[in-house]
C-alpha positions as a printed NumPy array, in Angstrom:
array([[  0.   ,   0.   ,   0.   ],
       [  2.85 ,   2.212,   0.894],
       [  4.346,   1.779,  -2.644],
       [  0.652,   2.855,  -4.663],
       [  0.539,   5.644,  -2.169],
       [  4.058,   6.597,  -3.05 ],
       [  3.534,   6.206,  -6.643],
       [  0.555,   8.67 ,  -6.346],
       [  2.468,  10.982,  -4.863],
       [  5.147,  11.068,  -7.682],
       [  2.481,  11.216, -10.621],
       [  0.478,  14.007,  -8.691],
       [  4.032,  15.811,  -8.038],
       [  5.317,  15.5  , -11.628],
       [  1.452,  16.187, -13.253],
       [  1.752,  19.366, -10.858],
       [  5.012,  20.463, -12.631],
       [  3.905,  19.712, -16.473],
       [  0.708,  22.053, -15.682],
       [  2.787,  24.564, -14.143],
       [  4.86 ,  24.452, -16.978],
       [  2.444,  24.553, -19.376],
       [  0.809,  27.181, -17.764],
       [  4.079,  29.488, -18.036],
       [  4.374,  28.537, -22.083],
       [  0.761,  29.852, -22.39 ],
       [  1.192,  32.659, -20.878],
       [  4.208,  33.584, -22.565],
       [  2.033,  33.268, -25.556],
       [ -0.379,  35.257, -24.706],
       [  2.104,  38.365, -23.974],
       [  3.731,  37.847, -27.478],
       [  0.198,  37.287, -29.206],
       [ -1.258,  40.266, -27.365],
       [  2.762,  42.264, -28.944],
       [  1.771,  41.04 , -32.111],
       [ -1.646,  42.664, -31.981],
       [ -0.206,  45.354, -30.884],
       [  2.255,  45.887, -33.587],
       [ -0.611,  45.137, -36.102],
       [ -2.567,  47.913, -34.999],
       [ -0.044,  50.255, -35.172],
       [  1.434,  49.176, -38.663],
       [ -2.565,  49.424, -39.875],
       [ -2.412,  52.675, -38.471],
       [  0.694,  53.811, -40.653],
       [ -0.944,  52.57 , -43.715],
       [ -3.654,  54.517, -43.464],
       [ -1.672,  57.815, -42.23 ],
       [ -0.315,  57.599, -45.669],
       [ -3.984,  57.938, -47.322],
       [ -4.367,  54.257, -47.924],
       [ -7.041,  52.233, -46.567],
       [ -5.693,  49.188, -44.491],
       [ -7.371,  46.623, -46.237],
       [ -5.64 ,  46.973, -48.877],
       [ -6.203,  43.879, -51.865],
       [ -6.171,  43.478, -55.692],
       [ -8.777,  44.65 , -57.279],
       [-10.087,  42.16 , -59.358],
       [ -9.163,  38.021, -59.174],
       [ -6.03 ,  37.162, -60.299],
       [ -5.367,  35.351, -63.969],
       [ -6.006,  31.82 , -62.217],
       [ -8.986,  32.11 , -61.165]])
């Protein structure tokens, strides 16, 4: 009994530290997603100071299509 107990103990211990990590990578994420946004936004923003709109896109289908 000792031994199942212990062996609980290790899986809750190392599942504890893979959350924790994974937790921490998502999060990390999130702050470079959310920079990303950012930087969107403000390069949308620089387009469109010049007089162009942002959504810029060819105006009519390509050759291929």
């Amino acid at each position: 009994m000792d031994d199942r107990l212990n062996e609980l103990e290790l899986r809750y211990t190392e599942q504890q530290s893979l959350l924790q990590e994974l937790s921490d990578v998502l999060y990390r994420q999130q702050r470079e997603i959310d920079g990303l946004t950012g930087e969107v936004a403000r390069l949308k923003a620089k387009i469109e100071a010049f007089g162009e709109p942002a959504n810029v896109g060819p105006a009519e289908k390509p050759p291929h299509y």
